[in-house]
LUMNU-853629 format. One record per residue (C-alpha): residue in one letter; x, y negated, z negated. Coordinates in steps of 0.02 Angstrom, whole numbers, padded with zeros to 5 digits, always signed. Layout:
REM LUMNU-853629
AXYZ
...
//
This chain:
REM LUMNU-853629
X-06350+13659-05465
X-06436+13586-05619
X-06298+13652-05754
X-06292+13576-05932
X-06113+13514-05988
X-06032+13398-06107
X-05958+13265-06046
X-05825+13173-06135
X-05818+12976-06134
X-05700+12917-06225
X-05755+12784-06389
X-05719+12633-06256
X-05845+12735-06126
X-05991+12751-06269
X-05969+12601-06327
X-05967+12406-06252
X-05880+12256-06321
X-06038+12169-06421
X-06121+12335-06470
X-05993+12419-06551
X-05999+12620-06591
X-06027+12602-06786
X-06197+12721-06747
X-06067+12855-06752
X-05954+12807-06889
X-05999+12818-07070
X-06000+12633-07101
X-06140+12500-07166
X-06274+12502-07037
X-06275+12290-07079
X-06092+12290-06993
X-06175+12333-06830
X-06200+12196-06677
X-06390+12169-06674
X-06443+12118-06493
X-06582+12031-06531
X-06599+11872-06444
X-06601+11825-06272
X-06451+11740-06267
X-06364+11898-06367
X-06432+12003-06201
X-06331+11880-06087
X-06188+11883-06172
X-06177+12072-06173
X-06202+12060-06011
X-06040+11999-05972
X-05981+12164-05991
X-06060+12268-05888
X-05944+12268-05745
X-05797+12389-05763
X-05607+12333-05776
X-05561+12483-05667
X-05507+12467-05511
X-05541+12609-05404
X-05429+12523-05232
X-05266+12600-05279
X-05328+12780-05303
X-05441+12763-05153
X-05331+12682-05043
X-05170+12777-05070
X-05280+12935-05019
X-05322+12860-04845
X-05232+12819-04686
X-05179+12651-04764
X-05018+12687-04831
X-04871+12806-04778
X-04726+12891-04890
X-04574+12799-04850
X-04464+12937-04913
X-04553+13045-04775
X-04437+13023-04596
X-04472+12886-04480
X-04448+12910-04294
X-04280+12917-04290
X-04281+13035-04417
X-04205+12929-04576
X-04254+12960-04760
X-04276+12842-04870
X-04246+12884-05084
X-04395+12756-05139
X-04498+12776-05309
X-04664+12758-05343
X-04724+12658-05487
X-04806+12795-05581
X-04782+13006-05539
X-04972+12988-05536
X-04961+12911-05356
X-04847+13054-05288
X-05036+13167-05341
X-05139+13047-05256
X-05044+13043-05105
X-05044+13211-05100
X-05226+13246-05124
X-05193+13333-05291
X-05284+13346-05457
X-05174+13179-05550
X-05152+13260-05708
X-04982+13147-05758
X-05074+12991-05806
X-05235+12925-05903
X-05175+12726-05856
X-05234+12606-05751
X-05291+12649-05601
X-05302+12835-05648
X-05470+12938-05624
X-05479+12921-05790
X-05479+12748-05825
X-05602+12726-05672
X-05724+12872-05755
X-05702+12779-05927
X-05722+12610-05854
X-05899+12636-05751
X-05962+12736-05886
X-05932+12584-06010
X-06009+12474-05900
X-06162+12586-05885
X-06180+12604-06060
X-06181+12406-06074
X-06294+12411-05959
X-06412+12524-06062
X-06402+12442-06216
X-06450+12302-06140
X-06605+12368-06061
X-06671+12451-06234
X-06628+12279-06323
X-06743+12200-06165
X-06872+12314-06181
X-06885+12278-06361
X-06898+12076-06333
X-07009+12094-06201
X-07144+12197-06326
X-07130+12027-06395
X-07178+11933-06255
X-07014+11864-06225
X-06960+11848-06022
X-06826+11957-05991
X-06843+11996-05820
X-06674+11913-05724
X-06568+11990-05882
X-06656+12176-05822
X-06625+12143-05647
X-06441+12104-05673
X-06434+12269-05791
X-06525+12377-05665
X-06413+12327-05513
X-06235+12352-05620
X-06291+12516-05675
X-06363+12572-05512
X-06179+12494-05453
X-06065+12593-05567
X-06137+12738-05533
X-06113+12702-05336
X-05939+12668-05358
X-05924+12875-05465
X-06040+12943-05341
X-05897+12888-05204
X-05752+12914-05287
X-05800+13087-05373
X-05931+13171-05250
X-05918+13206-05074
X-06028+13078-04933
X-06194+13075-04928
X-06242+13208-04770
X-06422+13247-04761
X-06568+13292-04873
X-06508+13487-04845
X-06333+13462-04903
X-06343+13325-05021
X-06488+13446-05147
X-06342+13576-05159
X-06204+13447-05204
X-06144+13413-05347
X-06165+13218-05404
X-06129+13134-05576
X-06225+13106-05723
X-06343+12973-05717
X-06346+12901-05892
X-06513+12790-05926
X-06516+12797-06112
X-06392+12708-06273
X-06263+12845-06324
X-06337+12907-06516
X-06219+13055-06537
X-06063+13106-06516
X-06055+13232-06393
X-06201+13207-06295
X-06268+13344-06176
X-06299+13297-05980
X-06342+13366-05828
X-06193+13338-05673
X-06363+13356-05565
X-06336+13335-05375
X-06295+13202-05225
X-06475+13186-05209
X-06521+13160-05363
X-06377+13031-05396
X-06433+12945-05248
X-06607+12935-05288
X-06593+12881-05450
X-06476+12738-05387
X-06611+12668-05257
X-06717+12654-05405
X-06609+12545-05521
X-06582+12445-05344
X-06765+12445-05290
X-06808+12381-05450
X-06688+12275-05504
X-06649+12178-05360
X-06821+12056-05353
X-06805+12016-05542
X-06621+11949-05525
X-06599+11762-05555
X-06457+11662-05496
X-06515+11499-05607
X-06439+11593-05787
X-06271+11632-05723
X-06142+11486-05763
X-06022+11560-05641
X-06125+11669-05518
X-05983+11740-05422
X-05942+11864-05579
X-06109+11913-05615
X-06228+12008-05480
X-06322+11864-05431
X-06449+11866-05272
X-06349+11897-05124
X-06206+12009-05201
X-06380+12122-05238
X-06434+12115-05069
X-06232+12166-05017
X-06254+12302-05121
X-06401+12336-05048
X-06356+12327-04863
X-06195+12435-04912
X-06303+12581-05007
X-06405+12610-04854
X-06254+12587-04731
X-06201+12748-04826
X-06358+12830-04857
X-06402+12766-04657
X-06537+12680-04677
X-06509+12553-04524
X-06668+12432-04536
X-06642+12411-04730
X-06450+12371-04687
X-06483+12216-04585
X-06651+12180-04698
X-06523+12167-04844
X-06380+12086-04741
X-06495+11951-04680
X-06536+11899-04836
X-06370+11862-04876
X-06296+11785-04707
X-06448+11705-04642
X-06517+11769-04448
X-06448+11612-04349
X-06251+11594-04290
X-06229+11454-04387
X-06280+11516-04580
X-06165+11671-04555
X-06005+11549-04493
X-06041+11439-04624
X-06015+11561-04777
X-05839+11665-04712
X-05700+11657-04787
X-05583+11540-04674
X-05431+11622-04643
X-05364+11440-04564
X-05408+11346-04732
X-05291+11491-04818
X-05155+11455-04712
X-05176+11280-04700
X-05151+11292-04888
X-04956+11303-04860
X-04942+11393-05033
X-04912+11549-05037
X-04992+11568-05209
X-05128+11445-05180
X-05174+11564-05013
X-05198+11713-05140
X-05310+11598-05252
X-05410+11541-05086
X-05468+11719-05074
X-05536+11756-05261
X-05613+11586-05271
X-05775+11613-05360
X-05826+11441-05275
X-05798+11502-05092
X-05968+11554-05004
X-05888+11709-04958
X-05860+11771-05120
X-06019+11871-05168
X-05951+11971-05324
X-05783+11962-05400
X-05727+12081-05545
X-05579+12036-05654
X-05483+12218-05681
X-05336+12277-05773
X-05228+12353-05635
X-05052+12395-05585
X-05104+12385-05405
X-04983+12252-05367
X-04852+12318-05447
X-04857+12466-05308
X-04787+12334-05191
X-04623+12284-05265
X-04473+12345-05187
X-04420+12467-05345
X-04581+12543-05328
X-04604+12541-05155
X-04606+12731-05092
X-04816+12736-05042
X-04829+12574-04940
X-04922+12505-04796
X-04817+12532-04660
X-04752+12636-04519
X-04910+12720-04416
X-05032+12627-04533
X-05001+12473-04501
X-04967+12508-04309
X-05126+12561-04311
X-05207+12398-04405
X-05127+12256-04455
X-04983+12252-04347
X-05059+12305-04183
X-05184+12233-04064
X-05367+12229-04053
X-05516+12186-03919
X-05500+12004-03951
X-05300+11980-03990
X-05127+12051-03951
X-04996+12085-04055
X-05026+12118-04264
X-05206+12055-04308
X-05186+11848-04355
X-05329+11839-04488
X-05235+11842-04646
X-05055+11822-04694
X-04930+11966-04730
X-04784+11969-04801
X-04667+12096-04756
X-04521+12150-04849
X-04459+12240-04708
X-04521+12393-04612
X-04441+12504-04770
X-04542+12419-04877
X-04719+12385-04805
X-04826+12212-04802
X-04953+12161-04905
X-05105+12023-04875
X-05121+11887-04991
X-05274+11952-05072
X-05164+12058-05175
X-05137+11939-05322
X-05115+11983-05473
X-05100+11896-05657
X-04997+11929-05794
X-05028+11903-05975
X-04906+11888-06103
X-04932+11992-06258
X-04747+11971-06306
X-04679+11849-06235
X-04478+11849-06290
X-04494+12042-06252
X-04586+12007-06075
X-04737+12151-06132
X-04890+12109-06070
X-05050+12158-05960
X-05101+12149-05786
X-05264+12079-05724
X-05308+12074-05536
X-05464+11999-05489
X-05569+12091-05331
X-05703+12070-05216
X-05815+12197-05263
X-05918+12102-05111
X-05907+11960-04985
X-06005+11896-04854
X-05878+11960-04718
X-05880+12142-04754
X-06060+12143-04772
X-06076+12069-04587
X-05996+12206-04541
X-06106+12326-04628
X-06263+12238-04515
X-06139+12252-04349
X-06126+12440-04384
X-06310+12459-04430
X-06355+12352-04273
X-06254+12480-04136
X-06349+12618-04227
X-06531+12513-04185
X-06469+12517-04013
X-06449+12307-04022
X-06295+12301-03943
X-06282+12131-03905
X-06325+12088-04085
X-06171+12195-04137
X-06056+12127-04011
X-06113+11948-04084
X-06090+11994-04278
X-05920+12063-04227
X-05857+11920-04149
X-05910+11816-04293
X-05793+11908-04400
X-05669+11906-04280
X-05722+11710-04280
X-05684+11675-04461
X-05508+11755-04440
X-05457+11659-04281
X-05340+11555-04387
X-05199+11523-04268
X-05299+11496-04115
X-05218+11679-04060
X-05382+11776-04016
X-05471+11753-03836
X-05571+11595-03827
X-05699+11501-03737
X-05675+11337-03693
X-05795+11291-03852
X-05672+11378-03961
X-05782+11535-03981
X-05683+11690-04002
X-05725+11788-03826
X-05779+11955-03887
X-05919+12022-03803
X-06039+12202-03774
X-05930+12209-03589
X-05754+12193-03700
X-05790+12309-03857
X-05826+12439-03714
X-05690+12412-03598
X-05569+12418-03762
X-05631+12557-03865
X-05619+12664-03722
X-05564+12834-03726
X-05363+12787-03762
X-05398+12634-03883
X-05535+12748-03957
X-05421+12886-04002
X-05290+12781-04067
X-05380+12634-04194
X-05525+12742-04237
X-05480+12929-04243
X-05612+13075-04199
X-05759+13053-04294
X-05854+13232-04364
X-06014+13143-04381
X-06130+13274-04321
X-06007+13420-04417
X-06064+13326-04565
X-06238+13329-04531
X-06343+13361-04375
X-06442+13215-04399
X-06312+13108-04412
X-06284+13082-04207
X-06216+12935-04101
X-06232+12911-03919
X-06120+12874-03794
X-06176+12703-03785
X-06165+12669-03980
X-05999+12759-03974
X-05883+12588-03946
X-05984+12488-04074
X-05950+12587-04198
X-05768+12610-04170
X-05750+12419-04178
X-05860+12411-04337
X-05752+12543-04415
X-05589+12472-04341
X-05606+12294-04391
X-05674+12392-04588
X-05499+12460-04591
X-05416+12279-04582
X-05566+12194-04683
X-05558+12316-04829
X-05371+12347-04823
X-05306+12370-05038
X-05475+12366-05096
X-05525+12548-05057
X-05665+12559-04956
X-05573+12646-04799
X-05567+12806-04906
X-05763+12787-04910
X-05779+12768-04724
X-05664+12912-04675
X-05790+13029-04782
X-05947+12958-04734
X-05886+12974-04562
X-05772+13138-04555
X-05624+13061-04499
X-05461+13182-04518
X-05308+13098-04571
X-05125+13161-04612
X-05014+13137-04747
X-04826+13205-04766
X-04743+13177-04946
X-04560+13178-04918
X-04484+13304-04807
X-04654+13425-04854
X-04758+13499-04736
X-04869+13387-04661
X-05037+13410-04743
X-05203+13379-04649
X-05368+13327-04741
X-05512+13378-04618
X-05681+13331-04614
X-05764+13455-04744
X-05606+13485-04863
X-05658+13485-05023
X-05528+13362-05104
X-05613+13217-05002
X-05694+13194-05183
X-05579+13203-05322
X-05544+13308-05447
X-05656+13243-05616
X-05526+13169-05738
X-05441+13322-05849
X-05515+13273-06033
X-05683+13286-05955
X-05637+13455-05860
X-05584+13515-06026
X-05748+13458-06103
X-05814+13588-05982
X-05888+13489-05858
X-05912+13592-05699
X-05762+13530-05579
X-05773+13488-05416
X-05729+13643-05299
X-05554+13660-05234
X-05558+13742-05074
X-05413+13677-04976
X-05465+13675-04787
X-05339+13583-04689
X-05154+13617-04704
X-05059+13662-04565
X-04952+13842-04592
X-04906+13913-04435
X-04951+13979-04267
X-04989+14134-04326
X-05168+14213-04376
X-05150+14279-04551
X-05282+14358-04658
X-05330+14241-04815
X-05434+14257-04969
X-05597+14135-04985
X-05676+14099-05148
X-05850+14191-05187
X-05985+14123-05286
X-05914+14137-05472
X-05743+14040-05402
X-05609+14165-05389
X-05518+14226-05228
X-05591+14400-05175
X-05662+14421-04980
X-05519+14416-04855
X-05575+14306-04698
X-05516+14247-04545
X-05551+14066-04491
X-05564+14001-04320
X-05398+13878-04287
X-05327+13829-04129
X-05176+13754-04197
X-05128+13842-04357
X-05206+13946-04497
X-05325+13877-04613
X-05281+13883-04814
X-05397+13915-04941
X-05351+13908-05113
X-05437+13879-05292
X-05283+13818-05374
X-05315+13673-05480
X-05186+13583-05450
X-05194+13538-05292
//
């Protein structure tokens, strides 16, 4: 699956902020950005991380949010808009084809590319300064790791989840761009999972030891030491690499109780805080110990959450199922962070969801939205280790990372306790509560082994990973990463857009990786298949057509279905 195809990037993609694309134009070669200096290296550096933000897409595709103009229990309707058509698409699982704005496949394509090709021109700049015996080696490392990062983040967002070796050399990946952009329309190969993957251990592998944390004025927004080794422990979370998980996550909590308490965020301190506004700063401080990686984007995100625009919001079934229901260690809605609920038509949002405006126009109110995200923080990456931990068969280890998360979140004194304080959450509790009922209901089925045979978890793992996965869901809520655990894990969710059909996303269905971003389709980049898999149609067995090898609908087949018929379609736009 080694095709050539053009793929279009768009000026801003070829192009970063200090390099500028005059090798393109026909302008004076002297007008060009030279990066010839150390310091020149840095500074371009500061622009390798994408403004994208890939949370909204992701997360409005997952179990995270409902459609309030779909009926409740009782069977009301709501008339709610959305802030953009392009989230009535997403929601739906559909190719977006409406919108090349923020938050758009589009932007998030342009925006990782433009980091990468940062990245790239910094590395030819380093290797050039380094022929001249200049040190370059914590500028490389920082290059290596963004690059290896951005392509991470298209890998997720545009490809299915890793499976196995079998699966992942007949998938299709992304490019993997290494070199400066010197033409126009450059030729690449799309290349598959495995090759995506590989070549992002490499960047990672070989980065990571050269990074340097004593360059960075403010560390927090560059990829310093330990937001490398969180990157590292979530790569091989996803790729399943379980000793190289907690290798990676040690290194960035420390092995004893006390080093991992010490750098959480403290969801008492927030609330202590008594200021609304103040609370959302408390979690995007870049001097907070738990704050491994920030990225400043330019995203509507927040916007999704005002009433006007209110129609995909976290509420009904997905919060009952997260924030606002109980867990192994608390009863009632989860206490760790404070929501703010507009009311149950509306949905509730956690104070990490701040966002900044800036004034382009000021007597006209036109401007731009930045929101800053934790691309990584010591919390989530804990429970990366707890996960990898149940997998090593340490059970007790992941009952004790667990309850340190649950630890850091205790900030009303409303989880079980010991008399020390201690939050009470132990290897007996996680497998009393994630028996077969709780199971079911926080952590739906999990198609681990229809994904891959090797991918296999015994009954004794079983209720560790449900509480990894379940206290994930609250951890990562608006920034994303649920979508990535419901692929890597199989996990079937529903979704019904107004009074529609309910639609069902199964475990293989193809548009668990979206569609690639239509300028680049039209390039002629090979698209990602479209074989729908999972909508419900009836009770009845009906004949329909699959796709053959070229694409197109031809041999008629009959798919096993217990509930309803199976659809299979190539239609683009869905």
């Amino acid at each position: 699956m080694k095709t050539k195809h053009t793929i279009v990037i768009s000026a801003l993609t070829l192009v970063s902020l200090l390099m500028t694309g005059c090798h393109f134009l026909d302008k004076n070669p002297d007008m060009r950005a030279t990066i010839d200096t150390k310091r020149k290296v840095q500074l371009l550096l500061v622009s390798a991380y994408t403004p994208a933000n890939f949370g909204p897409l992701c997360e409005f595709s997952s179990d995270q949010v409902v459609d309030n103009n779909a009926p409740d229990k009782a069977g009301h309707v709501q008339h709610r808009n959305p802030l953009d058509k392009m989230y009535n698409e997403i929601f739906a699982w559909e190719a977006i084809k409406t919108d090349g704005g923020q938050d758009s496949p589009e932007y998030i394509w342009e925006g990782c590319y433009t980091a990468i090709a940062t990245c790239n021109q910094a590395l030819k700049s380093i290797e050039e300064l380094e022929a001249k015996g200049i040190n370059m080696n914590p500028e490389k490392g920082e290059a290596l790791v963004s690059r290896a990062y951005h392509h991470f983040i298209l890998a997720n967002v545009f490809c299915q989840a890793w499976r196995d070796d079998n699966y992942n050399k007949q998938a299709l990946g992304i490019p993997y761009t290494t070199e400066p952009e010197t033409t126009v329309k450059p030729q690449y190969e799309r290349g598959t999972l495995y090759d995506t993957y590989a070549a992002i251990e490499r960047d990672l592998e070989a980065g990571l030891p050269l990074i340097e944390d004593s360059y960075y004025s403010v560390p927090a927004y560059h990829f310093n030491t330990k937001a490398a080794h969180a990157f590292a422990a979530r790569f091989y979370l996803y790729t399943r690499k379980w000793n190289k998980v907690v290798e990676h996550a040690d290194a960035v909590l420390g092995t004893s109780d006390e080093s991992v308490l010490a750098c959480l965020y403290d969801s008492k301190w927030g609330r202590d805080l008594g200021d609304p506004e103040q609370e959302q700063l408390y979690w995007i401080d870049p001097a907070g110990k738990y704050n491994l990686l920030l990225n400043t984007t330019m995203s509507q995100a927040s916007y999704t959450i005002i009433p006007s625009y209110s129609r995909y919001q976290h509420n009904g079934t997905a919060s009952e199922q997260s924030t606002q229901a109980s867990g192994p260690c608390w009863s009632g809605n989860f206490p760790g962070f404070p929501m703010w609920t507009y009311g149950q038509e509306y949905g509730s949002f956690c104070a990490k969801f701040l966002w900044l405006f800036e004034y382009e126009d000021k007597v006209n109110g036109y401007g731009l939205l930045h929101g800053v995200t934790r691309a990584f923080c010591t919390n989530e990456t804990l429970l990366c280790r707890a996960e990898a931990k149940a997998y090593l068969n340490d059970f007790n280890g992941a009952a004790n990372d667990l309850r340190m998360w649950a630890q850091g979140y205790n900030s009303n004194g409303r989880m079980d306790t010991l008399a020390g304080g201690n939050v009470n959450l132990t290897a007996a509790k996680i497998r009393s509560f994630y028996g077969s009922n709780a199971a079911s209901y926080y952590v739906p089925e999990l198609h681990n082994t229809d994904l891959s045979p090797e991918f296999t978890i015994s009954a004794n793992q079983k209720p560790f990973i449900y509480c990894a996965l379940h206290f994930r869901r609250l951890e990562t809520i608006h920034d994303g990463l649920r979508w990535f655990d419901l692929k890597r894990y199989g996990i079937e969710i529903t979704h019904q857009r107004g009074t529609d059909p309910i639609r069902t996303l199964i475990w293989n269905d193809d548009r668990r990786a979206f569609q690639l971003p239509q300028k680049v389709l039209i390039a002629g980049m090979t698209p990602n298949p479209r074989v729908h898999k999972g909508d419900f149609v009836s009770s009845e067995s009906v004949g329909v057509a699959a796709p053959n090898e070229e694409g197109h609908l031809s041999t008629i087949v009959f798919p096993e279905s217990k509930a309803g018929i199976t659809i299979y379609t190539n239609d683009e736009n869905n």
